[in-house]
N, C-alpha and C positions, 0 to 999 in steps of 0.2 A: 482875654488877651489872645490874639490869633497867633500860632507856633509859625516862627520862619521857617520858610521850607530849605533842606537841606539838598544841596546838586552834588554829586561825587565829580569828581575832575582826574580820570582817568588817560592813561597812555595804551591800555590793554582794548579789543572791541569793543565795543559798547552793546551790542546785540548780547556776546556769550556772558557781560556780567548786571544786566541790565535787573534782570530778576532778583540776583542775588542784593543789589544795591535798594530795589526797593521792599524787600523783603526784610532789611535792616534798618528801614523806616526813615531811608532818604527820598526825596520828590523824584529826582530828576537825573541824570547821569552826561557828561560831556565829556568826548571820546579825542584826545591830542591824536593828529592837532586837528584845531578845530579854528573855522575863522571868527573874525570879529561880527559877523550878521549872525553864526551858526550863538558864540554864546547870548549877542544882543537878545535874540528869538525866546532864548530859555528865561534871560531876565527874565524880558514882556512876559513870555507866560506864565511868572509864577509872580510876578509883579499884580498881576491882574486876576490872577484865578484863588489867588491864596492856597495854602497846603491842603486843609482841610477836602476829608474823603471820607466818604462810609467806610466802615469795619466790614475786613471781609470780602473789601471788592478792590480790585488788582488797580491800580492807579491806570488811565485814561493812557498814558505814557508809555507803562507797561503792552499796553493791548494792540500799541501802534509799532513796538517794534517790532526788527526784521533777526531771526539768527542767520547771521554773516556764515556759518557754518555749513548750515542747509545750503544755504544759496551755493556756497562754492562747491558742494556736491552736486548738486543740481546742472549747474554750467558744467561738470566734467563729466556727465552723460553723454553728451555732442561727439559725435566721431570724427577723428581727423579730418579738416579740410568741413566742417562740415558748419553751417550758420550757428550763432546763439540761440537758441530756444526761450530763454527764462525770459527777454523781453512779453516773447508773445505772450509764455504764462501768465505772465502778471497784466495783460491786456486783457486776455480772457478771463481773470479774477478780478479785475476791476469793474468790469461788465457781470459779470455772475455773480459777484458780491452785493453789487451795487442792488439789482433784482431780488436777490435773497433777501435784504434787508427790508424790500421795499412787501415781498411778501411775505414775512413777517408782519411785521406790521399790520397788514389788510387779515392777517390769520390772528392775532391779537384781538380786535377790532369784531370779529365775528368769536371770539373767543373758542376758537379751532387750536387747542395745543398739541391736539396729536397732528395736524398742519402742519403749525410749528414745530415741531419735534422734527417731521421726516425734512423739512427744510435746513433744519440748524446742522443735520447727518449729513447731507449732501455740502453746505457752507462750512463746517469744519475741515473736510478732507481738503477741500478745494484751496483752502488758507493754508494747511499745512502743507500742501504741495509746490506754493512760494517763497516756503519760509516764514509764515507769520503765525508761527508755530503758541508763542502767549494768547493771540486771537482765536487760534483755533484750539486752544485748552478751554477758553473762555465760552467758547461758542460749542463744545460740549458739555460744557458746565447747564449754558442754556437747556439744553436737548433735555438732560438728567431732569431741570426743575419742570419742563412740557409734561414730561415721561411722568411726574410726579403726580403734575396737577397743579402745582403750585403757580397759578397765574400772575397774581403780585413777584412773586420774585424774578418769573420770566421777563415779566415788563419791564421791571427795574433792571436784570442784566443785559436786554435788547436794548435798551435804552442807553448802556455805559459803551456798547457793539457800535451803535446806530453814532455817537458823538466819536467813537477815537477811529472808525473808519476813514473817513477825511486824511487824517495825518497817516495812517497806514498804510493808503494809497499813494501818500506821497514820498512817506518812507521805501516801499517796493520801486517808486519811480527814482529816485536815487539809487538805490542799488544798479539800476540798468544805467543809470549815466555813469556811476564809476568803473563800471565794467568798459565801457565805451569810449571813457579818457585814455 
């Protein structure tokens, strides 16, 4: 019998408690207010994916948020009078991400983990530097199994990298539209 996944329905951030909600063995987190497409979306996705997860590896969901925290440190870098920056950041982590990922992969493939290792050193900093600070825990997690030896496990946690990228990219892309509202 497949377990129903569990969504917390908060009024607090959803970045600073997002950890803590699936670390108490709920799927998903929705942050009020929230609209009718924002909850439809979490349906569909747990409508469709079911709860079920490896042991041990950070829910997909987890890896795609953003700390709202980070970020509003970040924007209050900028000096008076002076443009938003964290757009660009995250332009240029979409782009540097995207490439890491992709050499990864080609460093898997030739089975180069100390490749991979100096890649995943350079792609954690770069993720925490946006705020996708669970990614970039995750993507030194990577680094440690390189550093190891551990090939199977790398591929498996590039692998959980390489799927919740997509939505992390587009979580960092809303944080720049609500800055911009």
């Amino acid at each position: 019998m497949r377990r129903v996944p569990i969504v917390a329905l908060t009024a607090h951030d959803a970045a600073s408690y997002k950890d803590v909600c699936v670390n108490a063995g709920m799927e998903d987190l929705l942050s009020k207010p929230y609209t009718l497409e924002e909850c439809a979306q979490v349906v569909r996705r747990w409508s469709t994916q079911g709860a079920a997860r490896p042991a041990g590896l950070p829910a997909s969901d987890a890896l795609s948020s953003v700390d709202a925290t980070a970020v509003a440190a970040l924007r209050r870098l900028r000096g008076a009078g002076q443009p938003d920056l964290y757009p660009k950041l995250v332009e240029l982590f979409r782009a540097g991400s995207s490439q890491a990922l992709l050499e990864l992969a080609a460093a898997f493939e030739t089975a180069d983990l100390r490749a991979a290792a100096a890649v995943c050193h350079k792609l954690a900093s770069s993720a925490a530097n946006v705020g996708a600070t669970a990614f970039a825990r995750d993507v030194r997690t990577l680094e440690q199994l390189c550093a190891a030896g551990n090939a199977a496990g790398a591929r498996e946690r590039h692998a959980r990298l390489a799927a919740a990228h997509p939505a992390l990219i587009e979580a960092l892309r809303q944080q720049c539209l609500r800055a911009s509202a």
